[in-house]
ZAZATI-395122 format. One line per 2 residues: number of its first residue (from 1); for each residue x negated, z, y negated of N, C-alpha, C. Coordinates in steps of 0.2 Angstrom, whole numbers, plus 5000, padded with zeros to 4 digits. Example, Ala and Ser with C-alpha at 12.3 -4.5 7.8 and 13.67 -1.06 7.14 Angstrom:
2
1 = 4934,5039,5028,4938,5039,5022,4934,5039,5016 | 4936,5035,5011,4932,5036,5005,4936,5039,5000
END
This chain:
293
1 = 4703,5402,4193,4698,5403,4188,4701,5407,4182 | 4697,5412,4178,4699,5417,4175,4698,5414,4167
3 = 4701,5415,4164,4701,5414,4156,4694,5413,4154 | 4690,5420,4157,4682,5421,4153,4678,5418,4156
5 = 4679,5413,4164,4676,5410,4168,4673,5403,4164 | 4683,5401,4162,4682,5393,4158,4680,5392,4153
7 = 4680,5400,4149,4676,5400,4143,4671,5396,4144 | 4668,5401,4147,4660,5399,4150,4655,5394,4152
9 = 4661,5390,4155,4660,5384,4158,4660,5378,4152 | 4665,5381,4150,4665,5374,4143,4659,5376,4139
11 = 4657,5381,4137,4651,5382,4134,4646,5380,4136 | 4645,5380,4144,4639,5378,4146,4639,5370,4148
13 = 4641,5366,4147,4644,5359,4150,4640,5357,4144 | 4641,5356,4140,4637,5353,4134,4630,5352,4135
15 = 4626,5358,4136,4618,5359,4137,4617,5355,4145 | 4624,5356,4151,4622,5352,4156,4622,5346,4155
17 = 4625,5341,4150,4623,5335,4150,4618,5334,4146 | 4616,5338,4144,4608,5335,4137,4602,5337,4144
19 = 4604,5342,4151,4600,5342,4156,4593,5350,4151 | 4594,5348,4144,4588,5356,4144,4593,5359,4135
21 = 4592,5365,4138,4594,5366,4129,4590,5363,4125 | 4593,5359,4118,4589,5358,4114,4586,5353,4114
23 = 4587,5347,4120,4586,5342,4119,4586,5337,4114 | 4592,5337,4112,4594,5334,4108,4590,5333,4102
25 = 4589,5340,4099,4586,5341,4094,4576,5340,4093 | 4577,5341,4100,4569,5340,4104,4568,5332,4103
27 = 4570,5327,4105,4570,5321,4106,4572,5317,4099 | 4576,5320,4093,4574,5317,4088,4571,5319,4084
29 = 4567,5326,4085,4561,5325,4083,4555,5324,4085 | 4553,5320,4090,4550,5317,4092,4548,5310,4093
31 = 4553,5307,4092,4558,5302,4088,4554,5300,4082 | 4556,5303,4077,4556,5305,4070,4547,5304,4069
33 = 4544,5308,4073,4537,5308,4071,4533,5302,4075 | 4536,5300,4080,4532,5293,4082,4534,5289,4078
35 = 4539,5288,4074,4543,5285,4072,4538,5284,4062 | 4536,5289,4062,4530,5287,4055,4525,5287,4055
37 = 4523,5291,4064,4513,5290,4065,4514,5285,4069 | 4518,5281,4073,4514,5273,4073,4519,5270,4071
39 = 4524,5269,4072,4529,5263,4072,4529,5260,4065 | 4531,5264,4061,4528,5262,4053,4523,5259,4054
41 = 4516,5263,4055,4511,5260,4052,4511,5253,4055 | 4511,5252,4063,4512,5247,4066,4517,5241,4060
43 = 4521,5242,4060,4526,5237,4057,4523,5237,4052 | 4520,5240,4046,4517,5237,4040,4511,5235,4041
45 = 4506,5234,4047,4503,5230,4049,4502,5222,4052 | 4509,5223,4053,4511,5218,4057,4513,5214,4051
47 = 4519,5216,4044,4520,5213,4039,4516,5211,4035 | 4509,5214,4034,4505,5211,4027,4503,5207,4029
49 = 4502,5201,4034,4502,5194,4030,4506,5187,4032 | 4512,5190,4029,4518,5188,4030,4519,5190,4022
51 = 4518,5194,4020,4519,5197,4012,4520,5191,4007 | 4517,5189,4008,4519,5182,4004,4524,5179,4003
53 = 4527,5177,4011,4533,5171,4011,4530,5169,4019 | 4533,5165,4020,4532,5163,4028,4527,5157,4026
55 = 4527,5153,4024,4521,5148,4021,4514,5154,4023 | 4513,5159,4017,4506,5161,4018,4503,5164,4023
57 = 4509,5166,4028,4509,5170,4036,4505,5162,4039 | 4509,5156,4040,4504,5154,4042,4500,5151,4040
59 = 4496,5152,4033,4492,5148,4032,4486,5153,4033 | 4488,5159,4034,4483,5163,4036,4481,5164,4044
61 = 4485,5163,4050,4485,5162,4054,4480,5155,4055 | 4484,5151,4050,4480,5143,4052,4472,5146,4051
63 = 4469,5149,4046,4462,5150,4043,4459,5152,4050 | 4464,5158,4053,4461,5160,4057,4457,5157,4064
65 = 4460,5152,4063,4460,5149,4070,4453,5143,4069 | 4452,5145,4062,4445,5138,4061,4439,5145,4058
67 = 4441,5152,4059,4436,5156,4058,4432,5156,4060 | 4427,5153,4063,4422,5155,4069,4419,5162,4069
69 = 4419,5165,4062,4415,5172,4063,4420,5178,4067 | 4427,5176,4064,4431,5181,4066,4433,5179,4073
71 = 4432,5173,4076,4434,5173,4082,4425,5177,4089 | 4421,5176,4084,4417,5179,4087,4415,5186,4089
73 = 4417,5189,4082,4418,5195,4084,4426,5198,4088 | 4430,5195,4088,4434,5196,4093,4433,5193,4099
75 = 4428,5188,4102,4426,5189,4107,4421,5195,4110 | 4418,5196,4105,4412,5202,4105,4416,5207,4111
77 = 4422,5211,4105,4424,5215,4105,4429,5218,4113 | 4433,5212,4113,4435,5213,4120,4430,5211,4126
79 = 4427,5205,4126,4422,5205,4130,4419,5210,4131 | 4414,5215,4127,4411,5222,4129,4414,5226,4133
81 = 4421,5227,4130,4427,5233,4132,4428,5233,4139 | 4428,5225,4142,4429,5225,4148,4423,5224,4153
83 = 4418,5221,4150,4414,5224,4154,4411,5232,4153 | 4409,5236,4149,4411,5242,4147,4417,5247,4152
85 = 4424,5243,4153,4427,5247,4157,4426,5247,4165 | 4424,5239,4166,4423,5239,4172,4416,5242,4176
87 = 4411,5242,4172,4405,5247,4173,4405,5252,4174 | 4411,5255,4170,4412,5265,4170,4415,5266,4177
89 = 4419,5260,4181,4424,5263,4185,4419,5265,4191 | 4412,5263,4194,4410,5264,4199,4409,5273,4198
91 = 4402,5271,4194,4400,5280,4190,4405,5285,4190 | 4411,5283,4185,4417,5288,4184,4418,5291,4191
93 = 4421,5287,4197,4422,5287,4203,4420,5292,4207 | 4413,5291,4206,4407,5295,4210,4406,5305,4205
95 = 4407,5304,4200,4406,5309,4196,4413,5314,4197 | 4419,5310,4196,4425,5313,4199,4425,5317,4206
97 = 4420,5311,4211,4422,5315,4220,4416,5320,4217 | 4411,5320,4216,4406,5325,4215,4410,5333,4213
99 = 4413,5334,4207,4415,5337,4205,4424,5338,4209 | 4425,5337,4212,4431,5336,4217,4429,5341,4224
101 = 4426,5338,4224,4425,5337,4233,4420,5340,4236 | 4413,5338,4229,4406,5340,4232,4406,5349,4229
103 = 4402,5351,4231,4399,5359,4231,4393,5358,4228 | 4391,5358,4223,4386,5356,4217,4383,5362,4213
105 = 4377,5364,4211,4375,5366,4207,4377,5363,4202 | 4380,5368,4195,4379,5366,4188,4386,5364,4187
107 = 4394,5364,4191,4397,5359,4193,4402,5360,4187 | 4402,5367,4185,4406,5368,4180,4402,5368,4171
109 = 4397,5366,4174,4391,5362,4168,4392,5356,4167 | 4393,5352,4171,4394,5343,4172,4402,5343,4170
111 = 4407,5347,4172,4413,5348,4172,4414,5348,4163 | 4408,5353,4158,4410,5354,4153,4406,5346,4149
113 = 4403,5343,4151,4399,5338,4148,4404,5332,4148 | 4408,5332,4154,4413,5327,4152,4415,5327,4146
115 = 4417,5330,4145,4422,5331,4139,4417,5330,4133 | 4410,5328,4132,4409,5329,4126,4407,5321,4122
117 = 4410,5316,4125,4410,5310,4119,4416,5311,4116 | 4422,5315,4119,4429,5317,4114,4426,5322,4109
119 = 4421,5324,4110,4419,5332,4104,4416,5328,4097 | 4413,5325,4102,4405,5323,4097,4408,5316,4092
121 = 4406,5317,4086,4408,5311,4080,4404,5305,4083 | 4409,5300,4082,4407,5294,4084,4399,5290,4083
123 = 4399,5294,4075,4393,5293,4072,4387,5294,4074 | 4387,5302,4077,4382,5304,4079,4379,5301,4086
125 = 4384,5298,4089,4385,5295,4096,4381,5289,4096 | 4381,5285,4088,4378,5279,4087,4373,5280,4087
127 = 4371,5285,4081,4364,5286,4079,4360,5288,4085 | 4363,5292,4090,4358,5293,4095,4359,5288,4101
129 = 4360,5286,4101,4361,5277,4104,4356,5274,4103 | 4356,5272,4098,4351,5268,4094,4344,5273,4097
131 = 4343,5277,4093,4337,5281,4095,4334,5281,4101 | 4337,5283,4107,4336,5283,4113,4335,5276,4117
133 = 4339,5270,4114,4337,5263,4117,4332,5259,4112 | 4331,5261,4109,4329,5257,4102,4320,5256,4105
135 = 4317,5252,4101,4312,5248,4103,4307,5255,4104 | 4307,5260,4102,4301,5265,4102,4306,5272,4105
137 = 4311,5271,4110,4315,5278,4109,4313,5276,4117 | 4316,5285,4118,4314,5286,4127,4316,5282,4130
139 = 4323,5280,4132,4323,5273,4136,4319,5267,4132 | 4321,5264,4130,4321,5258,4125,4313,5256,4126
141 = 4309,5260,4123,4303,5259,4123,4301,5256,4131 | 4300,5261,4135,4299,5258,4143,4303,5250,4146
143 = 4311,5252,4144,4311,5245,4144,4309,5237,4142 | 4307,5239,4135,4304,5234,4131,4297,5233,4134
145 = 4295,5238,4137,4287,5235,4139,4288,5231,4146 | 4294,5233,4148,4296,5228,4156,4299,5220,4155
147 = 4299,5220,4147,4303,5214,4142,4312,5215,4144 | 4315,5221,4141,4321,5224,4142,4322,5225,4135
149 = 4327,5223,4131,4328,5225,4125,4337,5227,4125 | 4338,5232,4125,4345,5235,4125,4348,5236,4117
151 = 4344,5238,4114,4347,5239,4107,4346,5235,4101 | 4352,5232,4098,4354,5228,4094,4354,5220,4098
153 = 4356,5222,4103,4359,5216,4106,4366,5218,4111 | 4368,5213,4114,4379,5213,4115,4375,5221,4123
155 = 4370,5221,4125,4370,5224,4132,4372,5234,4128 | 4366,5232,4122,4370,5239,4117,4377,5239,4117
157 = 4380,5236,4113,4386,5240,4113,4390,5241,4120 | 4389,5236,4125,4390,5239,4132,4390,5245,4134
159 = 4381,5247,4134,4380,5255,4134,4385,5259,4130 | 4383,5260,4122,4388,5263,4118,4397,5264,4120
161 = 4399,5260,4124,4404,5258,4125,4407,5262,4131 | 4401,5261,4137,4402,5266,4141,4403,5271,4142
163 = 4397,5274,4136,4397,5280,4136,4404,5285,4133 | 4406,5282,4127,4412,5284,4126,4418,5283,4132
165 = 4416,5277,4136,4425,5277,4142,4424,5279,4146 | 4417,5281,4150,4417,5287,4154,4423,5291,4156
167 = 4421,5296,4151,4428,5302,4154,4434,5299,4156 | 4437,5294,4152,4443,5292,4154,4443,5290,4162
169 = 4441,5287,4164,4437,5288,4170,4439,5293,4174 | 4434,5298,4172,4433,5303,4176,4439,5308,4177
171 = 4442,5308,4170,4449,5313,4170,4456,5309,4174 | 4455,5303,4172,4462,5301,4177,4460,5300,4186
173 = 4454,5299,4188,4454,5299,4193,4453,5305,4198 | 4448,5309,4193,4449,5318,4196,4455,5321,4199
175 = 4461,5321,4197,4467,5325,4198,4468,5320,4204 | 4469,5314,4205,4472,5312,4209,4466,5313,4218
177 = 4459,5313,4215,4455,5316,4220,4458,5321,4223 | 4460,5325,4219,4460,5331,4220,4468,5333,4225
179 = 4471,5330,4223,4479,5331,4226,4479,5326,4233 | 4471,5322,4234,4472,5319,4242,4472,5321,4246
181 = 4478,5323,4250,4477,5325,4256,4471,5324,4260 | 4468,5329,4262,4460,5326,4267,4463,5325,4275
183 = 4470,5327,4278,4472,5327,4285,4471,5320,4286 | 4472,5315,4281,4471,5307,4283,4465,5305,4286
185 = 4460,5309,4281,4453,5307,4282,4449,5310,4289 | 4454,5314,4290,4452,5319,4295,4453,5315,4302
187 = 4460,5312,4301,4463,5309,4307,4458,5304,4309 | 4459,5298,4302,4451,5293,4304,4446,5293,4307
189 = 4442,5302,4306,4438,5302,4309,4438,5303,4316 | 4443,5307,4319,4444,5308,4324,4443,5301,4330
191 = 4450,5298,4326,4450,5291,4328,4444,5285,4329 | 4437,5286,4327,4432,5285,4326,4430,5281,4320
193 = 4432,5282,4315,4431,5278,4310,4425,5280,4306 | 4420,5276,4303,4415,5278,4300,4416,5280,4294
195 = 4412,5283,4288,4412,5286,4281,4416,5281,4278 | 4412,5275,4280,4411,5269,4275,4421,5266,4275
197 = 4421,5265,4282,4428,5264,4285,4435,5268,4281 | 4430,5273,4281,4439,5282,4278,4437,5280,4270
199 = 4431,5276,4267,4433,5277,4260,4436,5269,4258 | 4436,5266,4261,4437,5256,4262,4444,5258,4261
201 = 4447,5262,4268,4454,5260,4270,4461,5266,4268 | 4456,5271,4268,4460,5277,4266,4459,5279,4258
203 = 4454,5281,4254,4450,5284,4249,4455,5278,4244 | 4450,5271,4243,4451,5266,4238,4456,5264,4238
205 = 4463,5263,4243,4467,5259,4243,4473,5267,4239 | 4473,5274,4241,4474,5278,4236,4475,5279,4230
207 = 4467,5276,4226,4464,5276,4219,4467,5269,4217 | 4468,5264,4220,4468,5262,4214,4473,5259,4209
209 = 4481,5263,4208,4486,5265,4203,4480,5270,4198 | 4477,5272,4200,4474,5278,4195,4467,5276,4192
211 = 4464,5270,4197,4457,5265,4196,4460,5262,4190 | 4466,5258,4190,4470,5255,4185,4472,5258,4180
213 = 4473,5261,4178,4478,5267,4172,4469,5268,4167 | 4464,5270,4173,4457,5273,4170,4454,5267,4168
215 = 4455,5259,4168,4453,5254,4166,4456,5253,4160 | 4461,5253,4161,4467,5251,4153,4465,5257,4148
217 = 4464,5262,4149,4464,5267,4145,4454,5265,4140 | 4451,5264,4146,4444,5263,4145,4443,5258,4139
219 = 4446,5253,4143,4446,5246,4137,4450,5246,4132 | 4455,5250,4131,4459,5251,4125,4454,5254,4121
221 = 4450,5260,4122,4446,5263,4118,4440,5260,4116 | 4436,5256,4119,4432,5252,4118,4433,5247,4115
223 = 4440,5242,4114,4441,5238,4109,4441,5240,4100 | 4446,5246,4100,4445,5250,4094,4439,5252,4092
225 = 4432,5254,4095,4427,5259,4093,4425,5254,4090 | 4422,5259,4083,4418,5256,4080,4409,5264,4077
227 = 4412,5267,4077,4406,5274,4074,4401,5273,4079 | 4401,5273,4085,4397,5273,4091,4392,5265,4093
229 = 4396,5260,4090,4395,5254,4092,4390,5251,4085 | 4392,5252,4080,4388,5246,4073,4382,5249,4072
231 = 4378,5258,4074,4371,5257,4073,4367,5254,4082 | 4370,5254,4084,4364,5251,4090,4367,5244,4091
233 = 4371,5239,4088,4374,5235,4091,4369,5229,4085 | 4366,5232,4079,4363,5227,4076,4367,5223,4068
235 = 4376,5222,4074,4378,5219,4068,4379,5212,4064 | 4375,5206,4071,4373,5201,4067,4379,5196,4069
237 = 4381,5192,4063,4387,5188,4063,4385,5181,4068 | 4393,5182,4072,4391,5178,4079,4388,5180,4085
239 = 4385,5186,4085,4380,5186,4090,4382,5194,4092 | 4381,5201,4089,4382,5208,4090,4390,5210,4084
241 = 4393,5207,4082,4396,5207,4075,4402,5209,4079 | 4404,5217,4079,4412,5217,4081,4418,5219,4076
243 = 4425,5217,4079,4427,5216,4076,4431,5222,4072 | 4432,5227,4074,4433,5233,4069,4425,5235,4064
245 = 4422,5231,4064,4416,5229,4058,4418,5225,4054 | 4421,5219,4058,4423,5214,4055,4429,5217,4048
247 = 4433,5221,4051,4439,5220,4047,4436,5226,4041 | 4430,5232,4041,4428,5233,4035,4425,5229,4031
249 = 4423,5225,4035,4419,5220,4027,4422,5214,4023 | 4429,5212,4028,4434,5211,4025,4438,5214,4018
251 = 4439,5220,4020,4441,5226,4015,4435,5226,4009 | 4427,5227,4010,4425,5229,4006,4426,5222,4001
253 = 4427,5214,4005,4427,5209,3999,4435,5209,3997 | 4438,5212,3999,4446,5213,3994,4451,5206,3999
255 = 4449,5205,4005,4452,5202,4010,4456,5207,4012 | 4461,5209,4011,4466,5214,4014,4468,5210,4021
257 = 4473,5202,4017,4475,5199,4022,4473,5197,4029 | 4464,5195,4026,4463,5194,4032,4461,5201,4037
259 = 4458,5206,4033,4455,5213,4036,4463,5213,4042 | 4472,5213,4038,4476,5217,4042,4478,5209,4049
261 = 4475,5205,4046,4479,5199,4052,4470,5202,4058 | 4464,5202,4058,4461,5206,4062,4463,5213,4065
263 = 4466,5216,4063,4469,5221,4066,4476,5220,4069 | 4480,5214,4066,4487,5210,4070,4483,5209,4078
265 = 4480,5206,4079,4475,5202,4086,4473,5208,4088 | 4468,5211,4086,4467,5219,4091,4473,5221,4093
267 = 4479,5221,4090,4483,5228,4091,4487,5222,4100 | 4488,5219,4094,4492,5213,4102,4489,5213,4106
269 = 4483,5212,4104,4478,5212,4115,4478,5216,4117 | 4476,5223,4113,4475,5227,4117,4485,5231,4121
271 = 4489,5229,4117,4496,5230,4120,4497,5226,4123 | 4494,5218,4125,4497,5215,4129,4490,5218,4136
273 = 4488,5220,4137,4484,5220,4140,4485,5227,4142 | 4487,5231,4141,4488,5240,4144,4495,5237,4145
275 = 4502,5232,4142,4505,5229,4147,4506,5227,4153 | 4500,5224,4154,4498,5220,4160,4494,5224,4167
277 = 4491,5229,4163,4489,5234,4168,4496,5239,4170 | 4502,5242,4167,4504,5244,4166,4510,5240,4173
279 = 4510,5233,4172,4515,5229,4177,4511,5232,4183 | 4504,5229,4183,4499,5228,4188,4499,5235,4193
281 = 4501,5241,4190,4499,5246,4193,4506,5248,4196 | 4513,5246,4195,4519,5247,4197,4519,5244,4203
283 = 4516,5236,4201,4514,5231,4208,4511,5235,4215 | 4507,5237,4212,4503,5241,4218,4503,5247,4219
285 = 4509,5251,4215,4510,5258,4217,4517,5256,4224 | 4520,5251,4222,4528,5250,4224,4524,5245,4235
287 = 4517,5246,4234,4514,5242,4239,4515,5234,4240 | 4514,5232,4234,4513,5225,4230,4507,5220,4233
289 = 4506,5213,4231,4500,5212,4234,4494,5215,4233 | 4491,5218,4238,4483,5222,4239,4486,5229,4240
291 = 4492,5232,4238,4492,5238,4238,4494,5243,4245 | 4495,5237,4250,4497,5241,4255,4490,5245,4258
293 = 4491,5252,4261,4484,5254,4266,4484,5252,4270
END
């Protein structure tokens, strides 16, 4: 090896072990920035009520557990989410293979509609909620004369709910449509299997690592909403009352501690729970129980 060869090589050995140039410098800032848009915040959420001394952590903890408003509207809240998440998954599903698979008029119209509860202000999302379910609005109205009342009761925020998890839905399940090899489906046919057969045993047992990820993501976002949910949802403590509502009107009465200890319980369920999906789907990617085809 020539003097200019080993130069060369010793230059380059360095970038080989970091694997890209600039990793290095890529990865602590990256670091750095997750590091004070959540992790901070996170930790000082998780400290304000503890800020006292440990006595007042739990004596704020104890309160919580005799609040019946605040445990109400934390059941409101994940209760909707999930059922909210589980509702989108059929729809999602079906809108994904349409736009996947199907040869549709409008498809790259339906294609840009996706995407538009990520556009639109959560606000406006409410207000037109309410209007459209509400006792005199174009759904709402026909409903109610059939004695169906959807807005300002828990079945509204469901709606509202959906309507925002949708997409998530639709975008994690899409790509993985789309990368299905159709030879499988083809073979089953051959072999004589009916539609119903190649979506049961081929199609669903494929989707669902990707069914799961679109549920976790769903319900993460739905536990957080609150713009789209507090004008049709009513608001009423106990009964429609959620809890990133909750933790405003805690604020407006200069309850910080308890406003940040509602935000403690949101933040934990919904990370133990995109945990738990998170196990679930490594289960069933690794051909776990239910995951085999």
């Amino acid at each position: 090896m020539t003097a200019t060869a080993a130069w060369a090589r010793a230059r380059i050995a360095p970038r080989g072990r970091d694997g890209l140039p600039g990793l290095r410098v890529g990865l602590s800032l990256t670091l750095a920035w997750l590091g004070a848009l959540v992790v901070l915040p996170l930790a000082a959420l998780l400290a304000r009520p503890w800020a006292d001394g440990m006595g007042s952590g739990l004596a704020v903890f104890w309160h919580m557990l005799h609040d019946g408003r605040m445990l109400a509207a934390l059941r409101v809240s994940f209760v909707s989410a999930l059922v909210a998440a589980a509702a989108d998954l059929l729809p999602g599903v079906v809108i994904a293979w349409a736009l996947t698979r199907g040869d549709i008029p409008g498809r790259r119209v339906i294609d840009a509609l996706i995407e538009l509860p990520f556009a639109l202000p959560t606000a406006v999302v409410g207000i037109t909620m309410a209007t459209l379910y509400g006792p005199h609005g174009w759904i709402g109205g026909p409903l109610a004369r059939l004695g169906l009342k959807v807005a300002f009761t828990p079945a509204g925020i469901v709606v509202a709910l959906m309507f925002v998890g949708l997409p998530f839905v639709v975008r994690t399940v899409a790509p993985v449509l789309r990368a299905l090899p159709r030879e499988a489906e083809e073979a089953a046919r051959t072999l004589g299997a009916t539609r119903v057969q190649v979506i049961a045993r081929i199609i669903v047992p494929a989707l669902y690592p990707a069914l799961l990820t679109a549920f976790a993501m769903a319900f993460a976002r739905g536990v957080g909403e609150y713009g789209s949910v507090i004008f049709i949802a009513g608001n009423q403590p106990y009964h429609t009352e959620i809890a990133p509502l909750l933790i405003v009107i805690r604020l407006q009465e200069y309850d910080t501690r308890g406003a940040s200890l509602i935000g403690v319980v949101l933040v934990a369920v919904a990370l133990a729970s995109l945990g738990g999906i998170a196990w679930l789907r490594r289960r069933v990617a690794r051909g776990g129980p239910g995951g085999g085809v």
